[in-house]
FIMI-700333 format. One record per residue (C-alpha): x, y, z; residue number from 0. Coordinates in nm, 3 decimals, m for minus. Example, Ala and Ser with C-alpha at 12.3 -4.5 7.8 and 13.67 -1.06 7.14 Angstrom:
REM FIMI-700333
+---------+---------+---------+-----+
!      c1 !      c2 !      c3 ! seq !
+---------+---------+---------+-----+
!   1.230 !  m0.450 !   0.780 !   0 !
!   1.367 !  m0.106 !   0.714 !   1 !
+---------+---------+---------+-----+
END
This chain:
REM FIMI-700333
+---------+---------+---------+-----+
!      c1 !      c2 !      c3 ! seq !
+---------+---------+---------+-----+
!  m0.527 !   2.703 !  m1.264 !   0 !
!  m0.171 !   2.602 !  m1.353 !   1 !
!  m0.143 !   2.943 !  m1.546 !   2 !
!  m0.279 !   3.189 !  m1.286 !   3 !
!   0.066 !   3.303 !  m1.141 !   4 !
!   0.124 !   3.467 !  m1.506 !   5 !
!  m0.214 !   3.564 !  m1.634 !   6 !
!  m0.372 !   3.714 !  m1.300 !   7 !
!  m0.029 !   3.936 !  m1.322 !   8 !
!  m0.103 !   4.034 !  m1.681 !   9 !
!  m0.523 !   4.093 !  m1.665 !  10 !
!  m0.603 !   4.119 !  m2.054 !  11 !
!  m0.902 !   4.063 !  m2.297 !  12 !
!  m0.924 !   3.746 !  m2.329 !  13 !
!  m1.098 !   3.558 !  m2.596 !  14 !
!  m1.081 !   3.169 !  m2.615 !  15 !
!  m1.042 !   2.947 !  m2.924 !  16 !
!  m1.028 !   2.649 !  m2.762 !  17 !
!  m1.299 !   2.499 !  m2.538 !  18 !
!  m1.267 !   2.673 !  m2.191 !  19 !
!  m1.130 !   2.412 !  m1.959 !  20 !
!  m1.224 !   2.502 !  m1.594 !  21 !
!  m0.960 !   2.722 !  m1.551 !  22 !
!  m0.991 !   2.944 !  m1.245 !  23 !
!  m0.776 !   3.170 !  m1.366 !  24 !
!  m0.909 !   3.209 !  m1.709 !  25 !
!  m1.276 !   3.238 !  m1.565 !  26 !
!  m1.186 !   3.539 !  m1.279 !  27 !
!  m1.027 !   3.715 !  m1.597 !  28 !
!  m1.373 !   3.679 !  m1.779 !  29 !
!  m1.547 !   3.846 !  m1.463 !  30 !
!  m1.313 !   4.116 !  m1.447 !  31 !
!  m1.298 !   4.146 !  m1.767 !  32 !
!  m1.656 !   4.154 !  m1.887 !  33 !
!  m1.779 !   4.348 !  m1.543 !  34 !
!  m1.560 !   4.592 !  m1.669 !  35 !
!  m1.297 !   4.559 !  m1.376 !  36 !
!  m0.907 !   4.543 !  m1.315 !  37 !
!  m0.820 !   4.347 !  m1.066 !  38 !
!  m0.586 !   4.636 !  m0.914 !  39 !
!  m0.904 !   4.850 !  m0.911 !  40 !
!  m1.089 !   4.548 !  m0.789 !  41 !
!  m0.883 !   4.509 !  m0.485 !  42 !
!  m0.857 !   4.877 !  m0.372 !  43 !
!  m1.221 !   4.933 !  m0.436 !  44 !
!  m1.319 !   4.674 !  m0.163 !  45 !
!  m0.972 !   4.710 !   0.058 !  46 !
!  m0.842 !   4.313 !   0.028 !  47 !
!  m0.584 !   4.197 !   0.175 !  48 !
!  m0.587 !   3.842 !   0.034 !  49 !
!  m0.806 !   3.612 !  m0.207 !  50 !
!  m0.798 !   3.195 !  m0.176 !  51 !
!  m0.914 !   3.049 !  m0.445 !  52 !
!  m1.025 !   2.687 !  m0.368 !  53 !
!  m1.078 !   2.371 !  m0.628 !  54 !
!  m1.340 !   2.189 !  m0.558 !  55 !
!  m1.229 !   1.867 !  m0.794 !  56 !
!  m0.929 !   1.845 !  m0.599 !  57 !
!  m0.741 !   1.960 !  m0.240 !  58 !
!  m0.539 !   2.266 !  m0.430 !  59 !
!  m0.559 !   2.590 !  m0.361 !  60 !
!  m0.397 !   2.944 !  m0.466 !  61 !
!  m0.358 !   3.212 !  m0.162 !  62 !
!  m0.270 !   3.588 !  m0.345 !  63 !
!  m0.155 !   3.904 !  m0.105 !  64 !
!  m0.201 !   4.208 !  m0.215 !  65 !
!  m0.044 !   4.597 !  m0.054 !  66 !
!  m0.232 !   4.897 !   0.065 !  67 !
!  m0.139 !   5.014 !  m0.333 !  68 !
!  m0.369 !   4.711 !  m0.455 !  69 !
!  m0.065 !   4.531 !  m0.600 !  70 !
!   0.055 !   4.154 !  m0.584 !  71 !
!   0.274 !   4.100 !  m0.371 !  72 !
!   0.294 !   3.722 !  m0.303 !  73 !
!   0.143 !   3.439 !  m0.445 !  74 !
!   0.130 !   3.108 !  m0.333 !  75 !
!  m0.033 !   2.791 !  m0.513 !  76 !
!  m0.060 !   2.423 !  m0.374 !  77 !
!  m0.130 !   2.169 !  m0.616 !  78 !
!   0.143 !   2.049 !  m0.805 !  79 !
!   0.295 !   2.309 !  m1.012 !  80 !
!   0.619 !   2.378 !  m1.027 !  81 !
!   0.605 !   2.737 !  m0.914 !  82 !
!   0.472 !   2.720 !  m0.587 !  83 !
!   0.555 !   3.096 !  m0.475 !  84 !
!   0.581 !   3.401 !  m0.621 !  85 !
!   0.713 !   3.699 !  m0.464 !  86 !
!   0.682 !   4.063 !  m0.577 !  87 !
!   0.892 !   4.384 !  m0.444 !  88 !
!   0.780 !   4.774 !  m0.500 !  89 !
!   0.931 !   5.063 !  m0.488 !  90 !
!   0.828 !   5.387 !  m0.349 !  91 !
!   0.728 !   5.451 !  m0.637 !  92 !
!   0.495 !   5.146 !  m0.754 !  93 !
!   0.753 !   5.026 !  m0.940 !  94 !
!   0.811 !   4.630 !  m0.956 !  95 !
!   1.220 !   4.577 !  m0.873 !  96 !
!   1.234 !   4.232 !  m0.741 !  97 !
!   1.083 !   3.914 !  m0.812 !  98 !
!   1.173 !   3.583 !  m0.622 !  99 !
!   1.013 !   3.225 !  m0.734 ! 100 !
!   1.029 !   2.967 !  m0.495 ! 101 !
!   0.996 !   2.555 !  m0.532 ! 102 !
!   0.723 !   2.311 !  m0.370 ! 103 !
!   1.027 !   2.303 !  m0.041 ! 104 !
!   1.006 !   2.714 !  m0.026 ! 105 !
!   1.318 !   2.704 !  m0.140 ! 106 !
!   1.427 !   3.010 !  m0.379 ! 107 !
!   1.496 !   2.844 !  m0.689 ! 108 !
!   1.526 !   3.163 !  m0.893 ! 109 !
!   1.544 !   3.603 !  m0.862 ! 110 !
!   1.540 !   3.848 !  m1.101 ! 111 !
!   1.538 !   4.236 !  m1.068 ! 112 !
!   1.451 !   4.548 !  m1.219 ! 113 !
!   1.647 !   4.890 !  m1.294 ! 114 !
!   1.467 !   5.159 !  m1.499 ! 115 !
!   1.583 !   5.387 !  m1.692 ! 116 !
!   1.326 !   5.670 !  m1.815 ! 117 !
!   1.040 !   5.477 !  m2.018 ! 118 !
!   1.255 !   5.166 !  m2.007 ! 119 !
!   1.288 !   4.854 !  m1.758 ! 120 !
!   1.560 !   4.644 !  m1.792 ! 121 !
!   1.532 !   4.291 !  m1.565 ! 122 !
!   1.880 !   4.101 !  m1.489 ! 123 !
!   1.912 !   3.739 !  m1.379 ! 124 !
!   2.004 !   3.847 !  m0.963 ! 125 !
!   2.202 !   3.520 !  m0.993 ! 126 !
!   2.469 !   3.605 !  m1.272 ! 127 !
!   2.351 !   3.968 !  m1.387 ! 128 !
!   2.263 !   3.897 !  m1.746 ! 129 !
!   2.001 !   4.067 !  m1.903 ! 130 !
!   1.697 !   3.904 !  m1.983 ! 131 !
!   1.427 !   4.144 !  m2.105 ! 132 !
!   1.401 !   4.493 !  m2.223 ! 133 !
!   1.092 !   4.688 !  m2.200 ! 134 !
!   1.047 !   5.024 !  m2.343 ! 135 !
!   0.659 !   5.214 !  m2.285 ! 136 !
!   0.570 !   5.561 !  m2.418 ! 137 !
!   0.279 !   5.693 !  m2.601 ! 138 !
!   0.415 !   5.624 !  m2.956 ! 139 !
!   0.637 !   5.334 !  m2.883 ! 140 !
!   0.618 !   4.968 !  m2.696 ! 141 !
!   0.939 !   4.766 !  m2.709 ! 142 !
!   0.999 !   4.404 !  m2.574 ! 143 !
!   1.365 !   4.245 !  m2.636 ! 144 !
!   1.437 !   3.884 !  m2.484 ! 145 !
!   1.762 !   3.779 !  m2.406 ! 146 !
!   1.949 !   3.500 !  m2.351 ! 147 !
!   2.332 !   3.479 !  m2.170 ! 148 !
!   2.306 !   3.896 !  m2.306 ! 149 !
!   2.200 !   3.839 !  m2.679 ! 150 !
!   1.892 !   3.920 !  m2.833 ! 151 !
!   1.694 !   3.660 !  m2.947 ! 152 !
!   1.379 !   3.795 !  m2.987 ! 153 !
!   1.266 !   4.145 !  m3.036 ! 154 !
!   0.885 !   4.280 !  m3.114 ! 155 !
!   0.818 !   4.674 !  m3.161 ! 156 !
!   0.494 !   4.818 !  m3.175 ! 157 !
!   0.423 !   5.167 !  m3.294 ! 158 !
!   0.138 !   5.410 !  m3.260 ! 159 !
!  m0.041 !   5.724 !  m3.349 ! 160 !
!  m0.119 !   6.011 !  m3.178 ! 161 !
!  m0.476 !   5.854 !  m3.083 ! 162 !
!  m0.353 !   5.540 !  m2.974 ! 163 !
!  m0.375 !   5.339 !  m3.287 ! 164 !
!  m0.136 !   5.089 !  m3.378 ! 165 !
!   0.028 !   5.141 !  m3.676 ! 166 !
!   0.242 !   4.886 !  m3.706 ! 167 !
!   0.440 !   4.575 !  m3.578 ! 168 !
!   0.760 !   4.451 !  m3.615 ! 169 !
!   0.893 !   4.101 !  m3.459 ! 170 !
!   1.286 !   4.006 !  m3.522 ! 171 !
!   1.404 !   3.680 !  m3.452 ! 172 !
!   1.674 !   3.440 !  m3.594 ! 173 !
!   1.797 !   3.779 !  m3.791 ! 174 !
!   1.463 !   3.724 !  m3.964 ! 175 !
!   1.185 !   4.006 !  m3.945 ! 176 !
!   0.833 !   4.043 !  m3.989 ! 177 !
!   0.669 !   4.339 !  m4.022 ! 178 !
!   0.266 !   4.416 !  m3.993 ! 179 !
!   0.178 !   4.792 !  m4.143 ! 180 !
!  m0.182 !   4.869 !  m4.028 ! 181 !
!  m0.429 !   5.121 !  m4.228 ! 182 !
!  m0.822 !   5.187 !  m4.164 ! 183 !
!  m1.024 !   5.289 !  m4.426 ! 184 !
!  m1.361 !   5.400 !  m4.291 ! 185 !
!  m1.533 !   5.069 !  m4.087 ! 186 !
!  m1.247 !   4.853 !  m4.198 ! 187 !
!  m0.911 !   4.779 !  m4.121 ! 188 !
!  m0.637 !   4.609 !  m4.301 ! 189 !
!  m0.287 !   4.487 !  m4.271 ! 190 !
!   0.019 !   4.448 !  m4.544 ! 191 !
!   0.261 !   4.164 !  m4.400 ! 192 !
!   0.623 !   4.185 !  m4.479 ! 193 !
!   0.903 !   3.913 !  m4.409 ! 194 !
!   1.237 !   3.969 !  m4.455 ! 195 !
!   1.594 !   3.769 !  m4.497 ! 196 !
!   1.881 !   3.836 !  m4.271 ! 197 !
!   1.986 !   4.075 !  m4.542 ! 198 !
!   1.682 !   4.250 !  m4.558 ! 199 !
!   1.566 !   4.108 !  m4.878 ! 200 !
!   1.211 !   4.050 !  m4.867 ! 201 !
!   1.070 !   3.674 !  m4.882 ! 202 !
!   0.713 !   3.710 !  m4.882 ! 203 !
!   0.436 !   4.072 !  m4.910 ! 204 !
!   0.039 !   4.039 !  m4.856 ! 205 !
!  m0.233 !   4.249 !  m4.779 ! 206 !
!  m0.553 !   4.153 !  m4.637 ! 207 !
!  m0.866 !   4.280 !  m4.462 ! 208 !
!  m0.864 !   4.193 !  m4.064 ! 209 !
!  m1.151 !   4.338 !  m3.929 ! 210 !
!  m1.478 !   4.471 !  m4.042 ! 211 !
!  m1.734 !   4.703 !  m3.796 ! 212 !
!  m2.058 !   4.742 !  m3.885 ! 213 !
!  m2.220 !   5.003 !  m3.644 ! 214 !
!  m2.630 !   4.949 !  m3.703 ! 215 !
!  m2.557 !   4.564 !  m3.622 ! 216 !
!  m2.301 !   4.654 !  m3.357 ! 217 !
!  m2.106 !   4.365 !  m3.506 ! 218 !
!  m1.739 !   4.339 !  m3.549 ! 219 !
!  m1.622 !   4.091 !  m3.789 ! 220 !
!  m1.234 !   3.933 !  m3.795 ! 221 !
!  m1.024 !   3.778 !  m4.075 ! 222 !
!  m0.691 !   3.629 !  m4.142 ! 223 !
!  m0.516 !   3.584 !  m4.433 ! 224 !
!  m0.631 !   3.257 !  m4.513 ! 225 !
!  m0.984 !   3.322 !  m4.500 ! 226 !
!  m1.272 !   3.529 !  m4.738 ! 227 !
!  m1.546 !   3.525 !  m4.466 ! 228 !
!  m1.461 !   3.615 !  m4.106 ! 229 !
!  m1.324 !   3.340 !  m3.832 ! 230 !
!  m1.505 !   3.515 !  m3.541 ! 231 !
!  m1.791 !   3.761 !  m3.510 ! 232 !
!  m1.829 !   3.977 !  m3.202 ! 233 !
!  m2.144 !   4.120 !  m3.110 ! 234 !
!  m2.208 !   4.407 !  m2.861 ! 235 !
!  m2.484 !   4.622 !  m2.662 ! 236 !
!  m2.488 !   4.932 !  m2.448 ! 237 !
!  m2.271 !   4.724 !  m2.171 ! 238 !
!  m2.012 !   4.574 !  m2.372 ! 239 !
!  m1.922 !   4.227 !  m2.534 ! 240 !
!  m2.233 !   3.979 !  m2.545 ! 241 !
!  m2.101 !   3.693 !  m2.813 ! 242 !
!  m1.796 !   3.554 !  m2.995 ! 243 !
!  m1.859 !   3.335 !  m3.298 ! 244 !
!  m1.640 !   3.117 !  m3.377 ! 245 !
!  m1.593 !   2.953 !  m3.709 ! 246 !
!  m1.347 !   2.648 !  m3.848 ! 247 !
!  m1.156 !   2.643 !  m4.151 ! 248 !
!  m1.462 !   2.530 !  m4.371 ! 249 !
!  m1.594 !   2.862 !  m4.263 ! 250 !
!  m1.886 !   2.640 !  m3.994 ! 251 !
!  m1.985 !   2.749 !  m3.707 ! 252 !
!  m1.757 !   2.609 !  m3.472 ! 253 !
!  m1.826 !   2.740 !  m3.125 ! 254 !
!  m1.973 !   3.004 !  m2.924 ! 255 !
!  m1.981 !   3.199 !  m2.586 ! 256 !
!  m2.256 !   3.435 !  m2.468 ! 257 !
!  m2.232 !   3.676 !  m2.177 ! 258 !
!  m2.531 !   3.756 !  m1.957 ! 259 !
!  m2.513 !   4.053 !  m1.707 ! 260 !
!  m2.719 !   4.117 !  m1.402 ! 261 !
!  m2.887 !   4.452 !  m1.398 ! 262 !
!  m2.529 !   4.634 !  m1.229 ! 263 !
!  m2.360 !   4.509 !  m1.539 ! 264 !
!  m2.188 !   4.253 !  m1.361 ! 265 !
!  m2.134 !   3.899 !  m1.513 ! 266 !
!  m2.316 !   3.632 !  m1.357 ! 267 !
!  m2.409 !   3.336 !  m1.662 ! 268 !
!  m2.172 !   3.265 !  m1.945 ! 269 !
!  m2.334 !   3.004 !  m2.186 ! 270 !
!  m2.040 !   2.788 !  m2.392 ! 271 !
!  m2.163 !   2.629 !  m2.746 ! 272 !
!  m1.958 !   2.384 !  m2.896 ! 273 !
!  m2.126 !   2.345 !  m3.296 ! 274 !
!  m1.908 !   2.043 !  m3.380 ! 275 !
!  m2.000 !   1.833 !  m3.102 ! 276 !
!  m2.385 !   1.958 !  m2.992 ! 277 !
!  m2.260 !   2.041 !  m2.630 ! 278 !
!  m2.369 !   2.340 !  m2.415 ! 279 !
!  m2.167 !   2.416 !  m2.128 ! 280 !
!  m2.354 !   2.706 !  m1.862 ! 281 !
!  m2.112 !   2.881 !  m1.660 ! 282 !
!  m2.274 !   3.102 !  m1.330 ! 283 !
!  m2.106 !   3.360 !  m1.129 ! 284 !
!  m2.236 !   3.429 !  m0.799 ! 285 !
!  m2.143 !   3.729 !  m0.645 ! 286 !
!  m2.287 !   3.835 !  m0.258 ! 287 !
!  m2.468 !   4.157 !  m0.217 ! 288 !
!  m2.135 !   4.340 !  m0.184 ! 289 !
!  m2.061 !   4.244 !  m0.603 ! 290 !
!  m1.770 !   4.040 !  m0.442 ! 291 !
!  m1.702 !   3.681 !  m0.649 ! 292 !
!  m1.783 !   3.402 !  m0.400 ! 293 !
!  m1.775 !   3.093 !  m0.651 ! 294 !
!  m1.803 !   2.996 !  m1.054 ! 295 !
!  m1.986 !   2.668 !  m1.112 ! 296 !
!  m1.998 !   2.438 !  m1.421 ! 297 !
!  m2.313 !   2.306 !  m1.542 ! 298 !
!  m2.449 !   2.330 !  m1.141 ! 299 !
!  m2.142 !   2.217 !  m1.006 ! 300 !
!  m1.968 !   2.424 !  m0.799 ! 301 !
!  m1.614 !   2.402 !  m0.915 ! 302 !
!  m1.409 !   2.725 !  m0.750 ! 303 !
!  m1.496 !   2.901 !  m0.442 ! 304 !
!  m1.315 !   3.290 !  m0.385 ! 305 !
!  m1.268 !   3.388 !  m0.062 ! 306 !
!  m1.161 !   3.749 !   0.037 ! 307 !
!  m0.972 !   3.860 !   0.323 ! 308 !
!  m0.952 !   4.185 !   0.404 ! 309 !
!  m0.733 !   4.427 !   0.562 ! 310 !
!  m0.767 !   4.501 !   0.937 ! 311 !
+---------+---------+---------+-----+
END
């Protein structure tokens, strides 16, 4: 729950290496996720105006507005975390330019704000001005700079083709870079790492085979560098994602996570098996006759209950 305020902002795919660990936030992006959903669609689609999520295991809570636009606009959580409030401020056009974070005593502990600049957002520190990030979106190019008291410290560029591909990677930090070149050759897809010196003379090359698709199985297979069979196998069917396979570095099945669907396509069971230790873990997602998320139990026990409000 702890990590809600930044992952319920940023909905992704989400795939877990690690045993899932009750996380409310982790487990809404799952239902989103696997009922094919954003939340921003989610929330206009059924016209809230606010969702409380309550723990069951202990007295906290998280209370999320959204606008008429089905963005976030406020976010509150009670239960010990250091961020208690979020604020978020829009412009006319949709655009985030203000964000305020406030302590457990509502008091404003932090601000920063946004000015854009074509396909590029640039967010300031509101207390001194410095720059802290750099984000530049088009259809070829995604750019993300960090910065600290106005330097760069980090910097990761992502390019792609026409189709949407990514063709490559490339992360700078302490003057160091590392570059990821991406090719496909029929069902597979590889990747030639690069890392350079701060005077651009390279340090260490590789190429290696990532991922594999096989399209009769409706498998695809992943690999790293370090590994001749694949760490994770994902397996699919005419509604989307149904396993992960998980494997550890002796190449044994180390854990895995099956979705089951109700007959709208909408998660309601998620089964968790951990290999190494023999546990199952069933996860259930009940949803009321409107396909709204009322509350995700462990094993039988309830453990998160979602309330809606919605707009008058």
């Amino acid at each position: 729950m702890k990590k809600i305020i930044y992952s319920i902002l940023l909905i992704t795919n989400i795939s877990f290496a690690q045993d899932i660990e009750n996380d409310a936030q982790e487990l809404l992006n799952i239902f989103l996720d696997q009922s094919k959903l954003t939340l921003n669609d989610y929330v206009i689609k059924n016209d809230f105006k606010s969702l409380y999520v309550l723990l069951n295991n202990s007295e906290g809570y998280s209370k999320i507005d959204f606008d008429t636009k089905g963005n976030i606009i406020s976010y509150l959580y009670n239960g010990g975390n250091p961020i208690k409030k979020l604020d978020t401020e829009y412009d006319e056009n949709n655009k985030v330019i203000r964000m305020k974070y406030f302590n457990l005593q509502d008091k404003l502990v932090n601000e920063t704000h946004n000015i854009y600049k074509n396909d590029t957002i640039l967010t300031y520190s509101s207390k001194d001005d410095s720059l802290l990030e750099l984000k530049t979106q088009s259809k070829m190019v995604d750019l993300n700079e960090i910065y600290e008291k106005n330097n760069m410290i980090i910097s990761l560029r992502k390019d792609f083709d026409e189709n949407g591909n990514l063709l490559k990677e490339t992360l700078i930090q302490d003057k160091k870079t590392k570059s990821k070149q991406y090719e496909s050759v029929e069902n597979e897809k590889y990747v030639t790492i690069t890392e350079k010196d701060s005077l651009g003379n390279i340090e260490f090359t590789k190429k290696y085979l990532i991922e594999k698709r096989n399209k009769i199985s409706n498998k695809i297979e992943y690999y790293n560098d370090k590994s001749e069979l694949p760490y994770r196998i994902d397996t699919f069917d005419s509604n989307g994602l149904i396993s992960e396979l998980y494997f550890d570095v002796s190449e044994n099945k180390f854990k895995e996570i099956i979705y089951k669907k109700n007959e709208n396509g909408i998660l309601n069971r998620m089964e968790l098996i951990n290999y190494s230790t023999n546990n199952k873990s069933f996860y259930n997602f009940k949803t009321n006759n409107k396909g709204w998320l009322t509350d995700i139990s462990k094993d039988k026990k309830v453990n998160y209950n979602f309330k809606f409000i919605l707009k008058e």
